[in-house]
BADO-490411 format. One record per residue: x, y, z of N, C-alpha, C in turn; residue number from 0. Coordinates in Angstrom, 2 decimals. Atoms other than C-alpha are relative to their C-alpha. Layout:
# BADO-490411
PT      npx      npy      npz     capx     capy     capz      cpx      cpy      cpz   nr
PT        X        Y        Z        X        Y        Z        X        Y        Z  NUM
...
***
This chain:
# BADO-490411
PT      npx      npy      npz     capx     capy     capz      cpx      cpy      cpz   nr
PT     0.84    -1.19     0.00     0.00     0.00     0.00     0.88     1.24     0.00    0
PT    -0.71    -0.93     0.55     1.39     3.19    -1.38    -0.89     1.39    -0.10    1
PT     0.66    -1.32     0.35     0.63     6.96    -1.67    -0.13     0.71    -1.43    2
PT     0.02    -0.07     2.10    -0.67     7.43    -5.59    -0.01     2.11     0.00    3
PT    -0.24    -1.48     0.64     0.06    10.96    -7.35    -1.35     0.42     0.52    4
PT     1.41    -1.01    -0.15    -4.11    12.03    -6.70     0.33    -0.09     1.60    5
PT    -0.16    -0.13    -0.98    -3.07    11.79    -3.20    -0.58    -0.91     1.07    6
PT     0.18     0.90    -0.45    -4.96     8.86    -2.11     0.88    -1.21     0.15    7
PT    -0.35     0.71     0.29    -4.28     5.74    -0.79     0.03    -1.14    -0.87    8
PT     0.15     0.92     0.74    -3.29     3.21    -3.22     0.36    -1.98     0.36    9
PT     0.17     1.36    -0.53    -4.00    -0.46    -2.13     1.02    -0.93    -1.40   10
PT    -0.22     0.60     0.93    -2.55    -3.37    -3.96    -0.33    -0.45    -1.42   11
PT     0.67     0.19     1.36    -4.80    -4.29    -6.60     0.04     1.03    -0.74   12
PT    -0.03    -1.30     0.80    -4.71    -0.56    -7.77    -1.35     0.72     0.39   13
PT     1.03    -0.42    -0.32    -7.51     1.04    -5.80     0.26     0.94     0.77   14
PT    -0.63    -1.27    -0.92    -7.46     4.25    -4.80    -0.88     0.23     1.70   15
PT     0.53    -0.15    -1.16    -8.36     4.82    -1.00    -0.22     1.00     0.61   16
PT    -0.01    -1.64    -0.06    -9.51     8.02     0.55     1.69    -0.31     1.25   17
PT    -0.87    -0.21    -0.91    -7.17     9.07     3.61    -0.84    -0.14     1.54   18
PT     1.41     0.01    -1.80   -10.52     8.99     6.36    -1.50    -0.35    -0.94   19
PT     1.25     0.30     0.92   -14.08     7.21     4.81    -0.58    -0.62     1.53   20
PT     0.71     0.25    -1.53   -16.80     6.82     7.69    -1.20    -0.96    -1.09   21
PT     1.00     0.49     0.33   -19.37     4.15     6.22    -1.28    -0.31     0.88   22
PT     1.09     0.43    -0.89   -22.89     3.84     7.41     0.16     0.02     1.24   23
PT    -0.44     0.19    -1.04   -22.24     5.33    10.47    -1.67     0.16     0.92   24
PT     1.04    -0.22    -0.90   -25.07     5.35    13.44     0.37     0.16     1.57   25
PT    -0.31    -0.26    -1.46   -24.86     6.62    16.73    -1.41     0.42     0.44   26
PT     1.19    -0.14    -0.58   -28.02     6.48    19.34     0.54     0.42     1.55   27
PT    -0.13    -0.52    -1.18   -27.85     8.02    22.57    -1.74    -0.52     0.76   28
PT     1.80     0.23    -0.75   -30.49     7.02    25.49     0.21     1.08     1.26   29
PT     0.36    -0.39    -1.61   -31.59     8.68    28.81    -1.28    -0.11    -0.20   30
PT     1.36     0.62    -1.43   -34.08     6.78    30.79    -0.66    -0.19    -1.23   31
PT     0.33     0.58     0.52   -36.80     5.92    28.56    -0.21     0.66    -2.21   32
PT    -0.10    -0.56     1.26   -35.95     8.66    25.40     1.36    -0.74    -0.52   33
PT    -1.36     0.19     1.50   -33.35     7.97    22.37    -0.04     0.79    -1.11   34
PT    -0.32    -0.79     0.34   -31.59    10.00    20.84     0.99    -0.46    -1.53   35
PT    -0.99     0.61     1.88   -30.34     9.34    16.63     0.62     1.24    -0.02   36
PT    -1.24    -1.23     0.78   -27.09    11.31    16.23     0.03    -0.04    -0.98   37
PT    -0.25     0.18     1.10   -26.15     9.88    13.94    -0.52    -0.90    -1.15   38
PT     0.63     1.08     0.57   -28.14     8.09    11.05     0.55    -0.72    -1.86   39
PT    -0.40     0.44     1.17   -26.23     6.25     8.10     1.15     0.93    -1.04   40
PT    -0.66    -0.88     0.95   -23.87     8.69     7.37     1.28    -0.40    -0.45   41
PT    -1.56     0.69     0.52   -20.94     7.68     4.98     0.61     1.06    -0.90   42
PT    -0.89    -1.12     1.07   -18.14     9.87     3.29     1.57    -0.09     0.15   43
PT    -1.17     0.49     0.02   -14.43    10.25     2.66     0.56     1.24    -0.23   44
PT    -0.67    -0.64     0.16   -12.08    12.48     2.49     1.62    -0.35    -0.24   45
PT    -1.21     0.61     0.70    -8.78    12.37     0.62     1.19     0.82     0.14   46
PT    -1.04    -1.01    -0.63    -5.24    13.83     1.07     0.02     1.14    -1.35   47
PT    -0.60    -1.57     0.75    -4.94    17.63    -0.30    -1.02     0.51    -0.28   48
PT     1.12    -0.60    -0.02    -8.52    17.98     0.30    -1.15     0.36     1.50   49
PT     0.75    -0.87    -1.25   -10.73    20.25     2.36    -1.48    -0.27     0.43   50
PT     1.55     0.10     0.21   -14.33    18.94     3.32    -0.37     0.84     1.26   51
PT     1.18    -0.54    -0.78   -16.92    20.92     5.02    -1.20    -0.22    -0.02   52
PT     1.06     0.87    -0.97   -19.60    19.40     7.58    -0.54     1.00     0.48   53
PT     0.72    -0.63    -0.70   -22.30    21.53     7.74    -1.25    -0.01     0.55   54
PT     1.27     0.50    -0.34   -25.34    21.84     9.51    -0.34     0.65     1.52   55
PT     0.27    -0.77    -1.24   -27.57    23.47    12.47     0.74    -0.55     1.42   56
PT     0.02     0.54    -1.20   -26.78    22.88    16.26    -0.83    -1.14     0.37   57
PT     0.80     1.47    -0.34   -27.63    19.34    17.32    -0.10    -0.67    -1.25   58
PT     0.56     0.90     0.95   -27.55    18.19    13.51     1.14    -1.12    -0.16   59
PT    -0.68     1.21     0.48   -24.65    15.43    14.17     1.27     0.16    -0.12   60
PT    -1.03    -0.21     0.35   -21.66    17.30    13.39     1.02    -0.07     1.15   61
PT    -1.38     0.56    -0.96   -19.54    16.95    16.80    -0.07    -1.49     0.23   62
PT    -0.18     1.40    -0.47   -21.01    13.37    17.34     0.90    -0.49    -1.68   63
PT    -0.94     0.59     1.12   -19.24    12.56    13.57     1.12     0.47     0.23   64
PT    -1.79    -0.39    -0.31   -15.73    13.96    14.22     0.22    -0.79     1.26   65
PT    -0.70     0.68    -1.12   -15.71    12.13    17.67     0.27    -1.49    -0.58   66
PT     0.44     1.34     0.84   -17.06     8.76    15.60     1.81     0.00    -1.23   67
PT    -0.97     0.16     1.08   -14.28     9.67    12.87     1.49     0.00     0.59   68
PT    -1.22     0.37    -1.03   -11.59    10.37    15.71     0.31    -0.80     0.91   69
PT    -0.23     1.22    -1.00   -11.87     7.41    17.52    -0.42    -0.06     1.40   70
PT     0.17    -0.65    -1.99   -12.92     9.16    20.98    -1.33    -0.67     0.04   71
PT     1.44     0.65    -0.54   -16.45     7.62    20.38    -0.24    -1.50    -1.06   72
PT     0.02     1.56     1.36   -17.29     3.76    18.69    -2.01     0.81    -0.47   73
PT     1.69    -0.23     0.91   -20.68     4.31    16.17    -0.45    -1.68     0.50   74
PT     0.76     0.89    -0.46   -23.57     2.05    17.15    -0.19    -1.19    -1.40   75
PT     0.78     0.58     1.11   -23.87     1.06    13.32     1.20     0.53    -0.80   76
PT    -0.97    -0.47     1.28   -21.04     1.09    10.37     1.29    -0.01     0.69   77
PT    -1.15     0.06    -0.03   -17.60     1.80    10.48     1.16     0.91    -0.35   78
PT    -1.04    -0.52     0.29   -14.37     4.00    10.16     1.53    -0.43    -0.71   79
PT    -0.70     0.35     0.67   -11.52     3.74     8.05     0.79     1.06    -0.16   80
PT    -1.22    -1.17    -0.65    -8.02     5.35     9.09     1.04    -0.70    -1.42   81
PT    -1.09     0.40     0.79    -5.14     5.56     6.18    -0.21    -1.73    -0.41   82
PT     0.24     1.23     0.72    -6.95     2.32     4.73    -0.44    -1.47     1.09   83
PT    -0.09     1.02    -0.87    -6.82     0.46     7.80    -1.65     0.03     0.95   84
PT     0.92    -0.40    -1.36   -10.31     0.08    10.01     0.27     0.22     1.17   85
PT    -0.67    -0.44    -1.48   -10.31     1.99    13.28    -1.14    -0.17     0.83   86
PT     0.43     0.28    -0.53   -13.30     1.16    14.47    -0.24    -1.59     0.80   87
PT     0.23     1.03    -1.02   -14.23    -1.64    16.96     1.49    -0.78     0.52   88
PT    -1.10     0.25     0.12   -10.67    -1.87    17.48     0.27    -0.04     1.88   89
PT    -0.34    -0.25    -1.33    -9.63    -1.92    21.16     0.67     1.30     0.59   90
PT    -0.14    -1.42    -0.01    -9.06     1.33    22.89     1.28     0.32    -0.10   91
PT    -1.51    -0.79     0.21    -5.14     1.65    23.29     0.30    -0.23    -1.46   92
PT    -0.44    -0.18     1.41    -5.01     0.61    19.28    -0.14     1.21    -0.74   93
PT     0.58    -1.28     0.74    -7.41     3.18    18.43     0.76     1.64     0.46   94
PT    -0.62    -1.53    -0.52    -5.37     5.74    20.76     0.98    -0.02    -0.87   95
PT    -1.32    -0.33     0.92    -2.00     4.68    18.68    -0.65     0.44    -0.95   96
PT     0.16    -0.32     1.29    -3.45     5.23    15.78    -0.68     1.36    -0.20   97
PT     0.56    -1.48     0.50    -5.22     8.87    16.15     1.58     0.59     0.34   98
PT    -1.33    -0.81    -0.44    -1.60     9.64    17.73     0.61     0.25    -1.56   99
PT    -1.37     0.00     0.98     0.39     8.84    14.91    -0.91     0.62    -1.66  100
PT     0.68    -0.28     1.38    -2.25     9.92    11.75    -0.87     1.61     0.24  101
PT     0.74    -1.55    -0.18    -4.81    12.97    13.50     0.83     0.47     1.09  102
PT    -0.01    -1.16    -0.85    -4.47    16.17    14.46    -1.85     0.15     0.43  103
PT     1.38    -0.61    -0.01    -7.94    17.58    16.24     0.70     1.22     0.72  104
PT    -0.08    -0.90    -0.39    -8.43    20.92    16.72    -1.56     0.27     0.61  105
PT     1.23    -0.26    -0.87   -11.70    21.85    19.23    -0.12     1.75    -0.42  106
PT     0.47    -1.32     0.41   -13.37    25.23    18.90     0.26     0.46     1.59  107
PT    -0.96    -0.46    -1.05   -11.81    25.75    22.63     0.77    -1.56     0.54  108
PT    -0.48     1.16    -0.71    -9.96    23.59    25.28     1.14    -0.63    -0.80  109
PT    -1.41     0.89     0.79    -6.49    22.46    23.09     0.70     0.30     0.59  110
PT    -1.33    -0.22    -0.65    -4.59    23.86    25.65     0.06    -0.08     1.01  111
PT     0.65     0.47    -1.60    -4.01    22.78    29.03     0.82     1.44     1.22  112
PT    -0.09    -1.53    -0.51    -4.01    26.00    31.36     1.68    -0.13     0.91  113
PT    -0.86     0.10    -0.93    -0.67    24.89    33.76     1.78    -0.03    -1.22  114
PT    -1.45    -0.20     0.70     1.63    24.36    30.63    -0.08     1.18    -1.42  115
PT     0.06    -1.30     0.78     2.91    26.99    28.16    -0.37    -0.29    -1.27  116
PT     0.49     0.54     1.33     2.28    27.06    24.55     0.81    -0.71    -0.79  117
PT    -0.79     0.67     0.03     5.63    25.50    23.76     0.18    -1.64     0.41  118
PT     0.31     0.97    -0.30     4.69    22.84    26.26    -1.25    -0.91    -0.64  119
PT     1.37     0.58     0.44     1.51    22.29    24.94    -0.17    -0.73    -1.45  120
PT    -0.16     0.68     0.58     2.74    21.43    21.93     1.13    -1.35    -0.31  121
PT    -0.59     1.20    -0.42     5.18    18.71    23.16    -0.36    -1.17    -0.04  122
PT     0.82     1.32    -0.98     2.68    17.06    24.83    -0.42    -1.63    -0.60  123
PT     0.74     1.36     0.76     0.88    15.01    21.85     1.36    -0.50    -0.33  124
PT    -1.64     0.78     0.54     4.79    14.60    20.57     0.22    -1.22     1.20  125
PT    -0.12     0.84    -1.06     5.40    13.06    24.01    -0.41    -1.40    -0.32  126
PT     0.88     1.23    -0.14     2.51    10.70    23.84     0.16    -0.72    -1.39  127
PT    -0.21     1.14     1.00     3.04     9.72    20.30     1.52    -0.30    -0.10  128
PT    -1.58    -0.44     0.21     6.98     9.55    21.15     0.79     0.05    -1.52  129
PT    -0.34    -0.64     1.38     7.71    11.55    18.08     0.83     1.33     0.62  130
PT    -0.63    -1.86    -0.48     9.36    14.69    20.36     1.23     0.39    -1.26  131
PT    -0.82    -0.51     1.22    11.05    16.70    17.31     0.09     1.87     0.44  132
PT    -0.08    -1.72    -0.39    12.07    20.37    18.97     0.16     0.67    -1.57  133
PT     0.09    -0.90     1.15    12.58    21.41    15.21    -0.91     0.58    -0.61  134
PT     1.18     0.03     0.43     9.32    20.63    14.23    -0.89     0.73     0.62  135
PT     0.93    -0.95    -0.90     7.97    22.59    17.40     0.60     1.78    -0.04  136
PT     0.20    -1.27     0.35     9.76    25.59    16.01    -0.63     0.31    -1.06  137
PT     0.75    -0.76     1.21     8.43    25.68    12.55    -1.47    -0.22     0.16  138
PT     1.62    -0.38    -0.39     4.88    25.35    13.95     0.17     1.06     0.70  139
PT     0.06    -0.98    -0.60     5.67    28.14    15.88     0.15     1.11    -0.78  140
PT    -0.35    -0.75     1.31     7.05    30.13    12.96    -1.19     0.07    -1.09  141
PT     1.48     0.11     0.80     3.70    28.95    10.78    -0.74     0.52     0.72  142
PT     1.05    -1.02    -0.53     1.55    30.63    13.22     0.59     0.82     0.62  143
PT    -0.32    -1.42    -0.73     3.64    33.36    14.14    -0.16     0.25     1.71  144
PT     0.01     0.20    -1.05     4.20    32.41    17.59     1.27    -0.32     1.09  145
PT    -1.18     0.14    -0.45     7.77    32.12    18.15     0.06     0.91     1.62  146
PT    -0.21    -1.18    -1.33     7.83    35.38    20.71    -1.18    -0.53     1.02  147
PT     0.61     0.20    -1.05     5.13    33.30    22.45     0.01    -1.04     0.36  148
PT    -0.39     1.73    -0.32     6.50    29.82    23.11     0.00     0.10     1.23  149
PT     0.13    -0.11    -1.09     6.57    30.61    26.58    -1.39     0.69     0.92  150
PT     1.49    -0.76    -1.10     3.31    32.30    27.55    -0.76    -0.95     0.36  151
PT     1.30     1.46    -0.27     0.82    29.96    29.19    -1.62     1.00    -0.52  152
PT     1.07    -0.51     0.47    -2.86    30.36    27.94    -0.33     1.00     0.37  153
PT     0.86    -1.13    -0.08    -4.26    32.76    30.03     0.65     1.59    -0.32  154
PT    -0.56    -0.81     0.04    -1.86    35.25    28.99     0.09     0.33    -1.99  155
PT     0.51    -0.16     0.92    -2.86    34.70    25.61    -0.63     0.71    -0.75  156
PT     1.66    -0.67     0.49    -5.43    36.94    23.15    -0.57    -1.70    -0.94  157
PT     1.25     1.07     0.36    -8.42    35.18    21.49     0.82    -0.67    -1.24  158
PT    -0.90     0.59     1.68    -6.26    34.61    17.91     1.18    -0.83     0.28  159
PT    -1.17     0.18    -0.56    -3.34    33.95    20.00    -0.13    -1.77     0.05  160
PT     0.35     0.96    -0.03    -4.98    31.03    21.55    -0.28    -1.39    -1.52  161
PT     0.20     0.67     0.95    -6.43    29.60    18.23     0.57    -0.15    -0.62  162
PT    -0.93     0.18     0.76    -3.53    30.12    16.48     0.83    -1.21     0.64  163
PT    -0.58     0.56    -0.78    -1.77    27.74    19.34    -1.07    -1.30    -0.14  164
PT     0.71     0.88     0.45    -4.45    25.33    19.10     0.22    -0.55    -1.32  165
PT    -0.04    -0.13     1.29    -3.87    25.19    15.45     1.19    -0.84     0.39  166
PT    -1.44     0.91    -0.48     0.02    24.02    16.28    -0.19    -1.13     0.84  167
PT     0.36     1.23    -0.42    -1.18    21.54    18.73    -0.34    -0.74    -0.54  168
PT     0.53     0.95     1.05    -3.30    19.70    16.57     0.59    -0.27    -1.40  169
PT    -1.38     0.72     0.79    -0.03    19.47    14.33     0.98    -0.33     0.29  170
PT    -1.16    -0.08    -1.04     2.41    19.08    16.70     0.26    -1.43    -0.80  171
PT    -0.48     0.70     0.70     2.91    15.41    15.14    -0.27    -0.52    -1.34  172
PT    -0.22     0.02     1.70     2.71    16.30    11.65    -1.15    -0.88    -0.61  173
PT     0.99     0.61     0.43    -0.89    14.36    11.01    -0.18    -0.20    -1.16  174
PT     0.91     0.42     1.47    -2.35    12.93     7.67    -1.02     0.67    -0.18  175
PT     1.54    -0.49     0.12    -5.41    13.82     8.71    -0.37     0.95     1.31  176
PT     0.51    -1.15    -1.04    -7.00    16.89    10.72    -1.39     0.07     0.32  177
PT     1.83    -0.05     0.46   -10.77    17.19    11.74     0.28     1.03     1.52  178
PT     0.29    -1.68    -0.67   -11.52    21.03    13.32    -1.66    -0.35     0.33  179
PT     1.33    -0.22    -0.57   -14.49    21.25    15.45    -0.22     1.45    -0.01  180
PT     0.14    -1.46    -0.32   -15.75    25.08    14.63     1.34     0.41     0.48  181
PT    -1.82    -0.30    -0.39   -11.97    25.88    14.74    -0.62     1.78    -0.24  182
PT     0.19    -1.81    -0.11   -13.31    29.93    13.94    -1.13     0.42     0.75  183
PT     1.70    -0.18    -0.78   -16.51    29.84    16.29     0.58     1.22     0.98  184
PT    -0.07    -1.06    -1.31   -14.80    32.15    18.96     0.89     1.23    -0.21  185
PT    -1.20    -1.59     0.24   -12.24    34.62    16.99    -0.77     1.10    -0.99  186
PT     0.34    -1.17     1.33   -12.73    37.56    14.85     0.41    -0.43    -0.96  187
PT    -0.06     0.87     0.73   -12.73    37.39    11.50     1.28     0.88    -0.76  188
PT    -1.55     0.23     0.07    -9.09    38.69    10.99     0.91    -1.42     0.31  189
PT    -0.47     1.51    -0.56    -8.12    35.67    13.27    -0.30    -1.53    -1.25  190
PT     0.74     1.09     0.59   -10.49    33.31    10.97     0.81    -0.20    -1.54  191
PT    -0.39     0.42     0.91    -8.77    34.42     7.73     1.34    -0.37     0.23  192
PT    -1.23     0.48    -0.12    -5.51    33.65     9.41     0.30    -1.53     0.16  193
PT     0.56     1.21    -0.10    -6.66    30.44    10.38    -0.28    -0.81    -1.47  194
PT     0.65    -0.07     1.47    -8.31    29.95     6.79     1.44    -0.51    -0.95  195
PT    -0.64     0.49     0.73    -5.27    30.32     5.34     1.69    -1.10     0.28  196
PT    -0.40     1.11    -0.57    -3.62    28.26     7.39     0.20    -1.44    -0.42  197
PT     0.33     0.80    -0.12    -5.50    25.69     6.68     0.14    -0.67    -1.54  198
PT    -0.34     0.07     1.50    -4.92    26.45     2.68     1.02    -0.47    -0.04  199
PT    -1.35     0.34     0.59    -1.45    25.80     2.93     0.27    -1.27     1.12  200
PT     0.05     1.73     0.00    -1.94    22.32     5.16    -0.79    -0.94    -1.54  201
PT     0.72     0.86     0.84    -4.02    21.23     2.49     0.60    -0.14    -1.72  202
PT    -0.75    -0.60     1.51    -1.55    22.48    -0.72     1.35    -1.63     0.48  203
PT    -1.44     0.58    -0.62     1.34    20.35     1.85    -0.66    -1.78    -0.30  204
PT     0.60     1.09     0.63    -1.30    17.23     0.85    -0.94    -0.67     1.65  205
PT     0.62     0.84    -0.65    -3.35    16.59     4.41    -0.97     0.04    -0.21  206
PT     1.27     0.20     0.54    -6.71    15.56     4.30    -0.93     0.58     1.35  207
PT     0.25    -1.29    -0.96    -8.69    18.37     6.29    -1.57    -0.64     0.50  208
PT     1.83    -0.16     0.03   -12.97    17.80     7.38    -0.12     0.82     1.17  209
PT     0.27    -1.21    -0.91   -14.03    21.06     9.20    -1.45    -0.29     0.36  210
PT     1.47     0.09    -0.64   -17.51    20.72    11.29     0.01     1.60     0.15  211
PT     0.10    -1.06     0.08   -18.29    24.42    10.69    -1.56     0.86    -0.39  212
PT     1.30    -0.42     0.36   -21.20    27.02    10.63     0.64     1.16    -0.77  213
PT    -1.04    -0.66     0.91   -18.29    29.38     8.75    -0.26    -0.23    -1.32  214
PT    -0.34    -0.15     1.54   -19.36    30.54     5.30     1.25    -0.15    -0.56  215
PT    -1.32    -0.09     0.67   -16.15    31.60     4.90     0.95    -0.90    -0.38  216
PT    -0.67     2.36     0.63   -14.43    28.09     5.24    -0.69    -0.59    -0.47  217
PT     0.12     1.33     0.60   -16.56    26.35     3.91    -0.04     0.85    -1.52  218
PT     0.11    -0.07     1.58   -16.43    28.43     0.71     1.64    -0.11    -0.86  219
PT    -1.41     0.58     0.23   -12.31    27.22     0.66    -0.39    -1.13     0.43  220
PT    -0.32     1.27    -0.03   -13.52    24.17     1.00    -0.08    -0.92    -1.13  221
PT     0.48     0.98     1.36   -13.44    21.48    -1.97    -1.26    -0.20     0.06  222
PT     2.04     0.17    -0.25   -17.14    20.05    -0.88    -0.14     0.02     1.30  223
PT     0.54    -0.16    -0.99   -19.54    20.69     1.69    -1.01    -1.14    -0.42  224
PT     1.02     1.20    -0.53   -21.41    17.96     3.34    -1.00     0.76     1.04  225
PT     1.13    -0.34    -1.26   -24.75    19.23     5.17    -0.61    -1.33     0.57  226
PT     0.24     1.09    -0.75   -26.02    17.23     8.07    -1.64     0.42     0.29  227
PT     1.48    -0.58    -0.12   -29.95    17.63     8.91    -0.21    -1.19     0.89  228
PT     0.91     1.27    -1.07   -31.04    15.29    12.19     0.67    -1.35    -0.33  229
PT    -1.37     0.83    -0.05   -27.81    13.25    11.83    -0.29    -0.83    -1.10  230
PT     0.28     0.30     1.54   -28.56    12.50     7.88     1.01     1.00    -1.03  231
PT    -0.32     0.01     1.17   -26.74    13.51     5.10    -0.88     0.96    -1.53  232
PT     1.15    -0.41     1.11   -29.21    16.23     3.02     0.91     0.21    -1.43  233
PT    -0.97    -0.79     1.33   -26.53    17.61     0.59     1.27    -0.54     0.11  234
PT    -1.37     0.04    -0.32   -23.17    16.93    -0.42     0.30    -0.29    -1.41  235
***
């Protein structure tokens, strides 16, 4: 299995593979005698050097699919598929190696843990996927213009500051694949096109991006938009 020129993976027989494909996924939630359909049959893929955008109202599905696609939650129904390999129903420390070493996530807050600095903070996932590369944690610092703040801890942060630092975390070990929860929900929209184009030039470098966003603006840099409607699939 090999990485073909369109940027997918290429299997043996000669089949191209995305880089992240969620098939028939379902997720039900209960309390007490209600149930709750997150998620209902939703399947899609995304490929390296492309940008998808997951859109759709509050409550229509879009954080329960990025947890489903990052491994943090198993789907009740269907299946995930990491760099070709299935990641679902996998046992939990497999599924942890494997978001280590392939995703970045970026959250629309919370990527940074308040006691270490922003330097530290991007260590951390290095740590855990023992990948620590101090070179690599300067030119993320240098890509978001953050060098003069490798030492500040969060709260000493501004709002762009932060998201820009978030942004480096969730590359800290150089990922395949990225999935942004509302990564521009809380900055201005200076911050957003910095972010934006950010996210242009991960996706030029060949990773394979899916943004859960209510952001015109990203999603109109995005290759396709997927809308979600009552954890369905209306458009895409």
């Amino acid at each position: 299995m090999w990485i073909s020129g369109s940027g997918c993976l290429k299997a043996s027989g000669g089949l191209d593979m995305p880089m992240l494909e969620a098939v028939d996924l379902y997720r039900f939630y209960h309390a007490r005698e209600a149930e709750t359909l997150a998620l209902r049959g939703v399947s899609l893929t995304v490929a390296a050097g492309e940008i998808v955008a997951v859109m759709g109202a509050s409550g229509s599905g879009k954080s329960t699919l990025l947890s489903c696609l990052a491994g943090m939650d198993e789907p009740d129904g269907g299946f995930v598929s990491l760099m070709g390999e299935r990641f679902t129903r996998r046992p939990e420390p497999q599924r942890d190696a494997m978001r280590a070493a392939h995703i970045g996530i970026l959250l629309q807050s919370g990527n940074l843990l308040e006691y270490l600095t922003v330097e530290q903070n991007i260590l951390l996932p290095m740590a855990i996927a023992g990948r620590i590369n101090p070179s690599w944690v300067n030119k993320l610092l240098d890509w978001v213009n953050l060098r003069d703040r490798r030492h500040a801890r969060p709260s000493q942060l501004s709002g762009g500051e932060t998201a820009r630092s978030g942004l480096a975390v969730a590359l800290a070990t150089n990922p395949k694949v990225l999935l942004a929860d509302e990564p521009t929900g809380e900055v201005d929209a200076d911050t957003e096109q910095q972010i934006l184009a950010l996210l242009i030039s991960r996706r030029s470098q060949g990773s394979a991006i899916l943004l859960a966003t209510h952001s015109e603006t990203l999603a109109a840099q995005a290759d396709r938009i997927i809308r979600l409607q009552d954890g369905r699939i209306v458009d895409d």
